[in-house]
mmCIF entry with sequence, helices, sheets and N, C-alpha, C, O atoms, coordinates in Angstrom:
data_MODEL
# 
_entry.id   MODEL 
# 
_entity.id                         1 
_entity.type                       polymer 
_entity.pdbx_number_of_molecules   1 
# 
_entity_poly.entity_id                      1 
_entity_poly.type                           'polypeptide(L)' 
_entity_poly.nstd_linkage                   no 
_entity_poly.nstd_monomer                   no 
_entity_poly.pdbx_seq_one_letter_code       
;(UNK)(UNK)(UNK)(UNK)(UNK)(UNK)(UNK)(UNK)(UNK)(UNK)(UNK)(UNK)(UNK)(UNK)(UNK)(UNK)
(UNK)(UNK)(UNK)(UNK)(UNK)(UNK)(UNK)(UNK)(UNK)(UNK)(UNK)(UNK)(UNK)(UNK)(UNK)(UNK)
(UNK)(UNK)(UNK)(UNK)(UNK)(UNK)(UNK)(UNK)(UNK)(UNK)(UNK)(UNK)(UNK)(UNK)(UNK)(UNK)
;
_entity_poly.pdbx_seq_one_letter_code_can   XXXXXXXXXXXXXXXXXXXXXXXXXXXXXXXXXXXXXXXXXXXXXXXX 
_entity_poly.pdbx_strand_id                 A 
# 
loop_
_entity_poly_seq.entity_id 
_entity_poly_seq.num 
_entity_poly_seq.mon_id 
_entity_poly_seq.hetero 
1 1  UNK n 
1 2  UNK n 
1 3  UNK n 
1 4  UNK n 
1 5  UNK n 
1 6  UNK n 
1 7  UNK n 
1 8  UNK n 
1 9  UNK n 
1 10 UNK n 
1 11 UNK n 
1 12 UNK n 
1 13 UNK n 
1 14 UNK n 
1 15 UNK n 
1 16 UNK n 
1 17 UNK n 
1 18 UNK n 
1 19 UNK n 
1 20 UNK n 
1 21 UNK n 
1 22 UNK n 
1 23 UNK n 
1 24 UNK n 
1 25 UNK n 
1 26 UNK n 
1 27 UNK n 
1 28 UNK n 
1 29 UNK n 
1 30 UNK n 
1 31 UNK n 
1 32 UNK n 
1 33 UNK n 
1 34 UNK n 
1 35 UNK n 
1 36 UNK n 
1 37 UNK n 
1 38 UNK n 
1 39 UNK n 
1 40 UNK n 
1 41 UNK n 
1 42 UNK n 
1 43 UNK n 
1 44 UNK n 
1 45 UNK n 
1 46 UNK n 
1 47 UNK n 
1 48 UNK n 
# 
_struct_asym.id          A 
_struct_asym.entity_id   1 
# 
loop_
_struct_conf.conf_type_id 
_struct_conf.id 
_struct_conf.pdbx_PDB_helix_id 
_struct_conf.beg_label_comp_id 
_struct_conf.beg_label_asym_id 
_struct_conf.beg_label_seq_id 
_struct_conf.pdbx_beg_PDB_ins_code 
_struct_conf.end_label_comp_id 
_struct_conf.end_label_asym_id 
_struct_conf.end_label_seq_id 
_struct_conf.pdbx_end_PDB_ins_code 
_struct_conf.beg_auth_comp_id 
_struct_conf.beg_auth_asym_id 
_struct_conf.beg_auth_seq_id 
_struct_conf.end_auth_comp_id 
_struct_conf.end_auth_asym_id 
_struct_conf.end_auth_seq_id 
_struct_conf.pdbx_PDB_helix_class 
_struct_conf.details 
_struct_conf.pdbx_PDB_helix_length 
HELX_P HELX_P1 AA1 UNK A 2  ? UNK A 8  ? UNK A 2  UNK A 8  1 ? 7 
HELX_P HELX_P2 AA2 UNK A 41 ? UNK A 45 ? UNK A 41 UNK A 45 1 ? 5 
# 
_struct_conf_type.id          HELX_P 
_struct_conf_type.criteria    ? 
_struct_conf_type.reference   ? 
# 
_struct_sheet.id               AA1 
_struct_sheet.type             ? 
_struct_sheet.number_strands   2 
_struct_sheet.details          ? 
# 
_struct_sheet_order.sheet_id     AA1 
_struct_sheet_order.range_id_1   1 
_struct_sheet_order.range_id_2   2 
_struct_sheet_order.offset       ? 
_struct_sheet_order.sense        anti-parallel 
# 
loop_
_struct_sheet_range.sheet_id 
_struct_sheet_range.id 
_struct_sheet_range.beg_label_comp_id 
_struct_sheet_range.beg_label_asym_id 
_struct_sheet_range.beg_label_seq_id 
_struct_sheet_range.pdbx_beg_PDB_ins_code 
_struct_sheet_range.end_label_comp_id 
_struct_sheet_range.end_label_asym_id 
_struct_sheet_range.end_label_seq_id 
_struct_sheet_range.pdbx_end_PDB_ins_code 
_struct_sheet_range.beg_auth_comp_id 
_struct_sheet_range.beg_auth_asym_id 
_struct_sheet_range.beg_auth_seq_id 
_struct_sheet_range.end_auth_comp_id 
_struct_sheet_range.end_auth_asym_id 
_struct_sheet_range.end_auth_seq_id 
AA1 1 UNK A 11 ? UNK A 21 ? UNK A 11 UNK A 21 
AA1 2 UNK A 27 ? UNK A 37 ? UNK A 27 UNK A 37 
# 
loop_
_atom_site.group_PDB 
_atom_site.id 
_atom_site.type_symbol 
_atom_site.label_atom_id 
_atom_site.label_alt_id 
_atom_site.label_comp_id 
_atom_site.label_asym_id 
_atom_site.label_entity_id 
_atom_site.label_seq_id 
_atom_site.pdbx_PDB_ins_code 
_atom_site.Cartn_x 
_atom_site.Cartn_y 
_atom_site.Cartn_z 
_atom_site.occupancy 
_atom_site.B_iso_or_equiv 
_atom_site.pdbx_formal_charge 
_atom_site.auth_seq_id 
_atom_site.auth_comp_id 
_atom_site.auth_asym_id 
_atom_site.auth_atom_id 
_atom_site.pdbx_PDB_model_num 
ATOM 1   N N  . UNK A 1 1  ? -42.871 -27.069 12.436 1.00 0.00 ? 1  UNK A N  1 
ATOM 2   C CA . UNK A 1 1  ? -42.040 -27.946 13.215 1.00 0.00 ? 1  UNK A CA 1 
ATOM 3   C C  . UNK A 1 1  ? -41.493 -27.203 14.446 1.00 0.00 ? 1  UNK A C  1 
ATOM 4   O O  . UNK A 1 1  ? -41.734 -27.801 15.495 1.00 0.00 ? 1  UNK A O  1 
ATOM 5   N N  . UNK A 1 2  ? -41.003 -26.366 14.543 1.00 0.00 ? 2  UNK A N  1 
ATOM 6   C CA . UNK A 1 2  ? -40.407 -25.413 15.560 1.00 0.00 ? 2  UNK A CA 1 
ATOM 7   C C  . UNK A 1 2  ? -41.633 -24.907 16.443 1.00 0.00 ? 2  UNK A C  1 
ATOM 8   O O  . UNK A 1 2  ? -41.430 -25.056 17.648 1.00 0.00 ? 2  UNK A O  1 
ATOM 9   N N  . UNK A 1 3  ? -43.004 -24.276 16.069 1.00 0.00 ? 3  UNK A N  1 
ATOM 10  C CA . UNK A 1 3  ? -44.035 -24.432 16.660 1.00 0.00 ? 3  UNK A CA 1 
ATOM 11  C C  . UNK A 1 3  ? -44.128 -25.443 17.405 1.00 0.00 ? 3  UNK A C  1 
ATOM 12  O O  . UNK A 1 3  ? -43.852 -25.317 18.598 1.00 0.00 ? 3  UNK A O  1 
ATOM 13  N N  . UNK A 1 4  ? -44.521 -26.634 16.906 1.00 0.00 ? 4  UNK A N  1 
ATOM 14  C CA . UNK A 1 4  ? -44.556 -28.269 17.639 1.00 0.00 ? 4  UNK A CA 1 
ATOM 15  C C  . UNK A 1 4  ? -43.431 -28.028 18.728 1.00 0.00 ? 4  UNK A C  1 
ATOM 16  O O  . UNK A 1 4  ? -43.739 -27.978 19.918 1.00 0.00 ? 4  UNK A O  1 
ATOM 17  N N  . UNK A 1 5  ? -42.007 -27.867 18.265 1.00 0.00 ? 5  UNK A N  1 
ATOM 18  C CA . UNK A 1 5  ? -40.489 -28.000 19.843 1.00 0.00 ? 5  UNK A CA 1 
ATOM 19  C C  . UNK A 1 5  ? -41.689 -26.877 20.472 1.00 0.00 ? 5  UNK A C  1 
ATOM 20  O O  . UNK A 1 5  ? -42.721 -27.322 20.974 1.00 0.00 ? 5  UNK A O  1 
ATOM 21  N N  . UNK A 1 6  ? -41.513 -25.876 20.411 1.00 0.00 ? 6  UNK A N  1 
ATOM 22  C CA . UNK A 1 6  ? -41.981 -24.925 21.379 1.00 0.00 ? 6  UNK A CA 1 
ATOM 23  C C  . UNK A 1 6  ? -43.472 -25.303 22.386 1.00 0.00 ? 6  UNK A C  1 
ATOM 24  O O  . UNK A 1 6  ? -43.886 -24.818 23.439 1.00 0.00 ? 6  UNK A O  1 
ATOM 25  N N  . UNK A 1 7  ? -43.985 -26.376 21.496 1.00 0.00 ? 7  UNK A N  1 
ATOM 26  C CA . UNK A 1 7  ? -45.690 -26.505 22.508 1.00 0.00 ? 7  UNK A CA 1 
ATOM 27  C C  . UNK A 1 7  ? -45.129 -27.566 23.161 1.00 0.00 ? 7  UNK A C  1 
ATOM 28  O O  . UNK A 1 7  ? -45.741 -27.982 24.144 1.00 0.00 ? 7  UNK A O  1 
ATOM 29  N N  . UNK A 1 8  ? -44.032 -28.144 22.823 1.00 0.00 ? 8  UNK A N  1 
ATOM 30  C CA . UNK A 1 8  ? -43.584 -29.820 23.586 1.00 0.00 ? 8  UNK A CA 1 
ATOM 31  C C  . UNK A 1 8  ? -42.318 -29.283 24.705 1.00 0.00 ? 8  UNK A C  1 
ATOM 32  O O  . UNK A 1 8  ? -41.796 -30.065 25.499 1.00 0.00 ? 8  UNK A O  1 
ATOM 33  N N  . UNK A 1 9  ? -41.960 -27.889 24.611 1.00 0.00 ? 9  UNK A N  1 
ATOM 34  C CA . UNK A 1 9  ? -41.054 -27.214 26.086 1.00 0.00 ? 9  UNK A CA 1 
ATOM 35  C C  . UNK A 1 9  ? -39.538 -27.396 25.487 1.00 0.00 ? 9  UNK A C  1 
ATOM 36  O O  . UNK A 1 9  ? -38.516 -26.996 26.045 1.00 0.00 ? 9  UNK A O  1 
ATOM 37  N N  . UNK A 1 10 ? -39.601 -27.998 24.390 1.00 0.00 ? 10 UNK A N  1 
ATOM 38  C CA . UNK A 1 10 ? -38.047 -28.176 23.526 1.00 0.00 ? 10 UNK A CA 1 
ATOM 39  C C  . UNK A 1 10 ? -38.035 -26.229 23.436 1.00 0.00 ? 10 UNK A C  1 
ATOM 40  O O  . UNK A 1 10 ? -38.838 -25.296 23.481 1.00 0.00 ? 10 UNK A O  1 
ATOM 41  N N  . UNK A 1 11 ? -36.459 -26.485 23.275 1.00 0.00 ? 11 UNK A N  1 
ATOM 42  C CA . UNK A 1 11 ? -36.152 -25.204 22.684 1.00 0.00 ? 11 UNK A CA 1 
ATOM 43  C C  . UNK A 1 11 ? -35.591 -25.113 21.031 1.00 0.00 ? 11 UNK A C  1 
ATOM 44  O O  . UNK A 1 11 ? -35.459 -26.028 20.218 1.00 0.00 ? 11 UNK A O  1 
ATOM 45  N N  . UNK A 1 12 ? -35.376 -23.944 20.915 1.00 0.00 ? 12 UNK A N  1 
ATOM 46  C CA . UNK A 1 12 ? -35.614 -23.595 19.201 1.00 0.00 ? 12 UNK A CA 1 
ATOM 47  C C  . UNK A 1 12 ? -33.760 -22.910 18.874 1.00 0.00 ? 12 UNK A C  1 
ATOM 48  O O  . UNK A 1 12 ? -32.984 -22.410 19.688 1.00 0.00 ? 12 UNK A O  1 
ATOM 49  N N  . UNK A 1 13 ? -33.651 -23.061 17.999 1.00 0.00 ? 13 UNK A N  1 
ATOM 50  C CA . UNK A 1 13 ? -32.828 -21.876 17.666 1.00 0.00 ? 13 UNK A CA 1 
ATOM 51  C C  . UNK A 1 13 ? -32.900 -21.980 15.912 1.00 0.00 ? 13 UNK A C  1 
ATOM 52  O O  . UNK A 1 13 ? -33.251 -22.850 15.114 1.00 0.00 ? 13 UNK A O  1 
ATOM 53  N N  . UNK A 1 14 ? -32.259 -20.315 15.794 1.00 0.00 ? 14 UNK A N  1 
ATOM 54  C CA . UNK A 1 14 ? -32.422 -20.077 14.039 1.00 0.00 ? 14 UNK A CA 1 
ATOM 55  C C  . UNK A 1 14 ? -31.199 -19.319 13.749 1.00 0.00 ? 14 UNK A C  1 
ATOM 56  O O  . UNK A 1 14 ? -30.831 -18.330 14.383 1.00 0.00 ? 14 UNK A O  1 
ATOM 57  N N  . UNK A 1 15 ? -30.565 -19.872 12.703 1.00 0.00 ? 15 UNK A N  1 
ATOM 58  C CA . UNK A 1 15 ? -28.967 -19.367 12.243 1.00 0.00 ? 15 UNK A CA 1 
ATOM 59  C C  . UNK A 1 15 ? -29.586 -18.803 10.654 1.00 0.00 ? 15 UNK A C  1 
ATOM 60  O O  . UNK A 1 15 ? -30.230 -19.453 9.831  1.00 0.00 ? 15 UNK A O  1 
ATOM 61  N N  . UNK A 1 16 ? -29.135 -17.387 10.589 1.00 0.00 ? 16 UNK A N  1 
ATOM 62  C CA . UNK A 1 16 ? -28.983 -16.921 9.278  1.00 0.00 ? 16 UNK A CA 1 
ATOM 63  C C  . UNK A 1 16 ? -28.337 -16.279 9.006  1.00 0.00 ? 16 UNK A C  1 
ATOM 64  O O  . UNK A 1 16 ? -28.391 -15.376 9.841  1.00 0.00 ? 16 UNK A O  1 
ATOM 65  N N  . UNK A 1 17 ? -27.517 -16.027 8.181  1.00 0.00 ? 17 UNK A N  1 
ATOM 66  C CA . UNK A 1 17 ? -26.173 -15.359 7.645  1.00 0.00 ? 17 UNK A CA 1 
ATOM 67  C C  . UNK A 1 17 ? -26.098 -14.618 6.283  1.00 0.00 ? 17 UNK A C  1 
ATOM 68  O O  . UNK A 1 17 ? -27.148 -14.655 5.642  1.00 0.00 ? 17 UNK A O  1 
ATOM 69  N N  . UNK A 1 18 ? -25.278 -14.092 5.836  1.00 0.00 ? 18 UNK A N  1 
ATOM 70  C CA . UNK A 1 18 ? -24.694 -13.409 4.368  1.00 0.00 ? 18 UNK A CA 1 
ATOM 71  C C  . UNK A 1 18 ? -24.133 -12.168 4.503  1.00 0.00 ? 18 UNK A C  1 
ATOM 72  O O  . UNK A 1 18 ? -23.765 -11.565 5.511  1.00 0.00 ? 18 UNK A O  1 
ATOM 73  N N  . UNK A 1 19 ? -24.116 -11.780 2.976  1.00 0.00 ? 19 UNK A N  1 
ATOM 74  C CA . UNK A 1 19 ? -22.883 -10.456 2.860  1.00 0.00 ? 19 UNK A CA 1 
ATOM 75  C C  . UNK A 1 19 ? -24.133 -9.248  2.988  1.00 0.00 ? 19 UNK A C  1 
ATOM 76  O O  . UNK A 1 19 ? -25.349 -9.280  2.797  1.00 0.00 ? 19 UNK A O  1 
ATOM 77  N N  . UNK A 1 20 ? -23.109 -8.117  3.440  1.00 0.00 ? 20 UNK A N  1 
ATOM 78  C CA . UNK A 1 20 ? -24.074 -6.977  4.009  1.00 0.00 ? 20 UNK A CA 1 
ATOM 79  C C  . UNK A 1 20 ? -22.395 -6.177  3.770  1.00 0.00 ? 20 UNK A C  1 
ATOM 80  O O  . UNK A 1 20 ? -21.277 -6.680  3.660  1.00 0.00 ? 20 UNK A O  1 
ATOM 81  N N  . UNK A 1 21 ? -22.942 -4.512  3.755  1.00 0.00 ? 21 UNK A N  1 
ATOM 82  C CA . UNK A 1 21 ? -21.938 -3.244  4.107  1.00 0.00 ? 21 UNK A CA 1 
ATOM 83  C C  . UNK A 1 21 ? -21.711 -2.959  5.077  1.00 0.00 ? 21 UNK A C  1 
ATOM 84  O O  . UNK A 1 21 ? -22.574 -3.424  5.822  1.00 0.00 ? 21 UNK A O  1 
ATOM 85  N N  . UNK A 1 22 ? -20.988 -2.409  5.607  1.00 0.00 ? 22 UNK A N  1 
ATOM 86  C CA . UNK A 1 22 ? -20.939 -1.765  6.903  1.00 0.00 ? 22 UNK A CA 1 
ATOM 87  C C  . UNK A 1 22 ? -20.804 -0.239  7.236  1.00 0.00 ? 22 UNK A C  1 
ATOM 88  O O  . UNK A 1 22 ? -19.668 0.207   7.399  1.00 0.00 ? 22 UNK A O  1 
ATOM 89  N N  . UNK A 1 23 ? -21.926 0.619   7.352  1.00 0.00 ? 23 UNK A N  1 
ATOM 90  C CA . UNK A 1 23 ? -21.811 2.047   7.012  1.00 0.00 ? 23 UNK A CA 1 
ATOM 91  C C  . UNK A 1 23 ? -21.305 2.315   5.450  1.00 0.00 ? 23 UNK A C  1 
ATOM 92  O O  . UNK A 1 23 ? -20.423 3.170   5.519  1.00 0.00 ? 23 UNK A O  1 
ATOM 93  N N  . UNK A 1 24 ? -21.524 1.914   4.056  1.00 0.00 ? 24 UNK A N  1 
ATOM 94  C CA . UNK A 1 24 ? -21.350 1.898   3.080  1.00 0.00 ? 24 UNK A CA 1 
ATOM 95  C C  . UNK A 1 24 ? -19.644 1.738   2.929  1.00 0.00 ? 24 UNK A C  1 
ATOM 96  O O  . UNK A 1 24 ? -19.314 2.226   1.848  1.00 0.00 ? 24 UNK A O  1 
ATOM 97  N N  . UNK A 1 25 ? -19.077 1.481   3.290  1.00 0.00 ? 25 UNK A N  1 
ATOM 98  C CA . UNK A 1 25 ? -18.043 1.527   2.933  1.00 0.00 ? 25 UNK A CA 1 
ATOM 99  C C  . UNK A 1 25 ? -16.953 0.079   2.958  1.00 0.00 ? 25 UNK A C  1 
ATOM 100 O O  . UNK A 1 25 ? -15.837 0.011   2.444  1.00 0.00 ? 25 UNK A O  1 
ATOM 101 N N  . UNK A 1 26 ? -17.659 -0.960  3.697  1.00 0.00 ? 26 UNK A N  1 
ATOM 102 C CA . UNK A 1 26 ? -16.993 -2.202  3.551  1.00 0.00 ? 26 UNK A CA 1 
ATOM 103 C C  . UNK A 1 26 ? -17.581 -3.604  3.239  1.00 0.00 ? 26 UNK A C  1 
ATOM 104 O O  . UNK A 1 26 ? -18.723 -3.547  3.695  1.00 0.00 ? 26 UNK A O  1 
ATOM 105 N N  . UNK A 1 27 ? -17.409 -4.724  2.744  1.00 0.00 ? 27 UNK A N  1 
ATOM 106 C CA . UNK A 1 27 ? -18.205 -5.767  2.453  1.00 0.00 ? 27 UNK A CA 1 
ATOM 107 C C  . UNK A 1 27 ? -17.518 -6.574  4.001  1.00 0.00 ? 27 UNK A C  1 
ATOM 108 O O  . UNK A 1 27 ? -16.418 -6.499  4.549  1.00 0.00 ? 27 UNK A O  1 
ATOM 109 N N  . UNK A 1 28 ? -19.003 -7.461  4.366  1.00 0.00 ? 28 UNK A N  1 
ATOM 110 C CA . UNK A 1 28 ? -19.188 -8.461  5.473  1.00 0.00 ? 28 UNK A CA 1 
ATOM 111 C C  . UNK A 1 28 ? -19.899 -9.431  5.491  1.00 0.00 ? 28 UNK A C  1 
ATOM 112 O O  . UNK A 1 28 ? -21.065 -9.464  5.098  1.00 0.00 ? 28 UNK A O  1 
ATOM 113 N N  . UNK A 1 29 ? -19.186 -10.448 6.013  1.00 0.00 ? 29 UNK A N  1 
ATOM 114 C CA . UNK A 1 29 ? -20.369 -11.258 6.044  1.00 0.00 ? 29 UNK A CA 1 
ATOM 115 C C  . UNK A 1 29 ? -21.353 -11.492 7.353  1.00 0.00 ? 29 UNK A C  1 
ATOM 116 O O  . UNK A 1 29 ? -20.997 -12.442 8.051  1.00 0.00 ? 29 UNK A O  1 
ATOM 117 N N  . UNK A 1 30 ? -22.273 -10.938 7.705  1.00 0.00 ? 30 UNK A N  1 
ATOM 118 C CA . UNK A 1 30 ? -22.685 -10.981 8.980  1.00 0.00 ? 30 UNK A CA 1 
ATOM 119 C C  . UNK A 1 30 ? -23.664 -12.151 9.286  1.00 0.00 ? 30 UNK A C  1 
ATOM 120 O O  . UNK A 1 30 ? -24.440 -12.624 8.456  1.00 0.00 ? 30 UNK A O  1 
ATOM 121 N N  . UNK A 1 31 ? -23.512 -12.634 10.803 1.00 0.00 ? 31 UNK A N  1 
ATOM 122 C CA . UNK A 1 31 ? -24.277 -13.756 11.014 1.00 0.00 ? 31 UNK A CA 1 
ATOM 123 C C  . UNK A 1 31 ? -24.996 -13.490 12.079 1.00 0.00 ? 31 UNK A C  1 
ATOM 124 O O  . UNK A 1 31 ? -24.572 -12.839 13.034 1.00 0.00 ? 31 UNK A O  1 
ATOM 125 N N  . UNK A 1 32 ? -26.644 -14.192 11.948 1.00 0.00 ? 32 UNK A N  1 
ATOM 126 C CA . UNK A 1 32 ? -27.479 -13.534 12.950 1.00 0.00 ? 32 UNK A CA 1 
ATOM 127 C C  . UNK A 1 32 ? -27.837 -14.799 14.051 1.00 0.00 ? 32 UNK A C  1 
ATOM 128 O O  . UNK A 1 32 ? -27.797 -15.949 13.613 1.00 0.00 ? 32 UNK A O  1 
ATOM 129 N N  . UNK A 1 33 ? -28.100 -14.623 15.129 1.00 0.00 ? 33 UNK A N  1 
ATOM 130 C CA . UNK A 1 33 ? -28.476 -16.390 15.508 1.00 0.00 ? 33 UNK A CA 1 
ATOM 131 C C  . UNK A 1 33 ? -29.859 -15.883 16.603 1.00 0.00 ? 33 UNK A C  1 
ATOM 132 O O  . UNK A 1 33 ? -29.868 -14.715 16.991 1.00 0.00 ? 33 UNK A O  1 
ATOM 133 N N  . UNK A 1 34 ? -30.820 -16.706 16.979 1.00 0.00 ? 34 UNK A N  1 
ATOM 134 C CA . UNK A 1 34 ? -31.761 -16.492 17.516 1.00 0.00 ? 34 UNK A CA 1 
ATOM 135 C C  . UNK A 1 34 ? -31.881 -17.946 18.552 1.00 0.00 ? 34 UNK A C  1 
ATOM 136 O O  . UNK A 1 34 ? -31.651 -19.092 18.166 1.00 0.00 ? 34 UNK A O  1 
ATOM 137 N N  . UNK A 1 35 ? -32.313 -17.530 19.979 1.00 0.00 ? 35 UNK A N  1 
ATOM 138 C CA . UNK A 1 35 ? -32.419 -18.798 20.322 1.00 0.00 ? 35 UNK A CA 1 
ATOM 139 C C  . UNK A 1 35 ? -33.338 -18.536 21.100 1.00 0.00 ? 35 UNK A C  1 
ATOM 140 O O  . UNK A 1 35 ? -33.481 -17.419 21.597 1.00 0.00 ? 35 UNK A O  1 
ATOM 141 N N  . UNK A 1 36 ? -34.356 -19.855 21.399 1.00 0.00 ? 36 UNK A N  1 
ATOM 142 C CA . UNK A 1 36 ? -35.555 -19.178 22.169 1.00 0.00 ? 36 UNK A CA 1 
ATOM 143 C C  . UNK A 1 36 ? -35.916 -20.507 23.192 1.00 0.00 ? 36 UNK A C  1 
ATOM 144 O O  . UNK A 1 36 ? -36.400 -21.615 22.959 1.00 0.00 ? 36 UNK A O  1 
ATOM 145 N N  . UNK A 1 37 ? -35.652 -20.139 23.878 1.00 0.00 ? 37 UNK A N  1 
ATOM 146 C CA . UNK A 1 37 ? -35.598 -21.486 25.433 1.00 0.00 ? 37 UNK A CA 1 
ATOM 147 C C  . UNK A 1 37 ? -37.006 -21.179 26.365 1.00 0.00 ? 37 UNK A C  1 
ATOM 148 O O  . UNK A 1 37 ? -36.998 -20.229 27.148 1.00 0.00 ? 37 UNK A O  1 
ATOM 149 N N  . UNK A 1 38 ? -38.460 -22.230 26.193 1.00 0.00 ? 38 UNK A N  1 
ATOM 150 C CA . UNK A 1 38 ? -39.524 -22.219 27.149 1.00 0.00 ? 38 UNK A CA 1 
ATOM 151 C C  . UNK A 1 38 ? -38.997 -21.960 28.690 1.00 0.00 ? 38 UNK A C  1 
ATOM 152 O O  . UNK A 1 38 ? -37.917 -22.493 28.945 1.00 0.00 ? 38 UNK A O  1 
ATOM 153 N N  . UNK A 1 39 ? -39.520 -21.330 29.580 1.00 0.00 ? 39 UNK A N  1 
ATOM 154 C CA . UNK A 1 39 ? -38.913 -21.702 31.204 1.00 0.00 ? 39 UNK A CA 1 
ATOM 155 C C  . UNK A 1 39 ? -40.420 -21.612 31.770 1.00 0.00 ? 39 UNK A C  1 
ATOM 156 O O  . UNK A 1 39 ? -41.424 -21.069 31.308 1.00 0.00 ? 39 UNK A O  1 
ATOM 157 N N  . UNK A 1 40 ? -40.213 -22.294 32.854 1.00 0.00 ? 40 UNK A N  1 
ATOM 158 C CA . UNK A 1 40 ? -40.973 -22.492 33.515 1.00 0.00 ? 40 UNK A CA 1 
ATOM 159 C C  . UNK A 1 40 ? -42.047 -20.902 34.044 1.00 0.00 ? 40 UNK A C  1 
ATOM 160 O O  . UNK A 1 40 ? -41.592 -19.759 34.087 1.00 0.00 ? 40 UNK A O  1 
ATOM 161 N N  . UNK A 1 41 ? -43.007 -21.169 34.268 1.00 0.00 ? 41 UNK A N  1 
ATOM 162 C CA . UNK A 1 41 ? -44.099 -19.885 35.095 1.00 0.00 ? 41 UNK A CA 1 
ATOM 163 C C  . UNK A 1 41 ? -43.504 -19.700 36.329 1.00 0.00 ? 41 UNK A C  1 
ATOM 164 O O  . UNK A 1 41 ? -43.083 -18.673 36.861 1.00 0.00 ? 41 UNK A O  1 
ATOM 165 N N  . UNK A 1 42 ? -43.537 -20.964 36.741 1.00 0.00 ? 42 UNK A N  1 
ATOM 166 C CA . UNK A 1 42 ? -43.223 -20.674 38.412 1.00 0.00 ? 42 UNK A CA 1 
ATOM 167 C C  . UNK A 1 42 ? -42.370 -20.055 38.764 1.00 0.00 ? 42 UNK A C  1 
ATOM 168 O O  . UNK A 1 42 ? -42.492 -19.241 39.679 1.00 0.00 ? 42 UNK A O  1 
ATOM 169 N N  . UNK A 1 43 ? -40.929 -20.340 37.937 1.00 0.00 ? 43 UNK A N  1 
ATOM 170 C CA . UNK A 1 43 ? -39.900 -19.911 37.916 1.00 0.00 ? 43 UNK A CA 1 
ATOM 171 C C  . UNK A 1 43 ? -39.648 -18.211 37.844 1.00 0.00 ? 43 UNK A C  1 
ATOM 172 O O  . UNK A 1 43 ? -38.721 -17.642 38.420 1.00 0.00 ? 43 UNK A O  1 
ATOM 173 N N  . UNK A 1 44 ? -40.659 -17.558 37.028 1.00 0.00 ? 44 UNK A N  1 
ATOM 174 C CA . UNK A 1 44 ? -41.021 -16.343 37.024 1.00 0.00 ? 44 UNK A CA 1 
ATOM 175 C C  . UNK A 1 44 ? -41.395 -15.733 38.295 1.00 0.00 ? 44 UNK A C  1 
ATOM 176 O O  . UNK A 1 44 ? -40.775 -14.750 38.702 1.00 0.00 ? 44 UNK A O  1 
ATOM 177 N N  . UNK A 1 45 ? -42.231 -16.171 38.863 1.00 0.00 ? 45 UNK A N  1 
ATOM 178 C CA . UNK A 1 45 ? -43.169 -15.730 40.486 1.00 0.00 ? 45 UNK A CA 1 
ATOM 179 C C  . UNK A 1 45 ? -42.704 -15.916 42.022 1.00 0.00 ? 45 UNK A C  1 
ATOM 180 O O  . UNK A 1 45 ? -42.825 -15.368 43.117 1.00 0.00 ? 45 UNK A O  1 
ATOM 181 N N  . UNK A 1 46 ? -41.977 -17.254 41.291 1.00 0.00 ? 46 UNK A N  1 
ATOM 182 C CA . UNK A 1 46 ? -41.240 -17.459 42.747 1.00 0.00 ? 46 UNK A CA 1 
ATOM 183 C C  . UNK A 1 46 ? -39.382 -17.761 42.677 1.00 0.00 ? 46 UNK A C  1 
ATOM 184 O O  . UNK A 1 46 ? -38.709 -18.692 43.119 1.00 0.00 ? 46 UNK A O  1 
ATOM 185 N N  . UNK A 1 47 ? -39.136 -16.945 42.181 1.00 0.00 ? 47 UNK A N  1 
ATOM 186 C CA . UNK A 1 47 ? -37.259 -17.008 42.300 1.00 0.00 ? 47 UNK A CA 1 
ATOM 187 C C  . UNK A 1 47 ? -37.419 -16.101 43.754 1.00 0.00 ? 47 UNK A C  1 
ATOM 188 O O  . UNK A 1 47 ? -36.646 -16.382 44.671 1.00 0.00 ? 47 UNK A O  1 
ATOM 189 N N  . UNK A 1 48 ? -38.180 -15.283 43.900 1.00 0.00 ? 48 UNK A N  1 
ATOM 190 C CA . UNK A 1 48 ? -38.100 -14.068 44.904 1.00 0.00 ? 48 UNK A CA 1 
ATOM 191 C C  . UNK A 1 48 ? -38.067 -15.019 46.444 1.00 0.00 ? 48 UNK A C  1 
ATOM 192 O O  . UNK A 1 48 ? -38.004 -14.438 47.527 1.00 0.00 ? 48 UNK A O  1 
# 
């Protein structure tokens, strides 16, 4: 499904979270997030 947003120029994002240490010595809950936005080619070649 996220394949499919990405070939149709939609953008994506991915939330994942839980408990983790921190340098062994503390409990956390850490949260990761990913987001991934198509842009244009042109936009690459010709901002200049």
């Amino acid at each position: 499904m996220q394949l499919a947003a990405l070939v149709n120029g939609r953008h994506i994002s991915v939330n994942a979270g839980g408990p983790d240490r921190v340098w062994g010595r503390c409990d956390a809950d850490v949260y990761y997030s990913l987001s991934y936005r198509p842009i244009a080619l042109a936009f690459l070649t010709d901002w200049r």
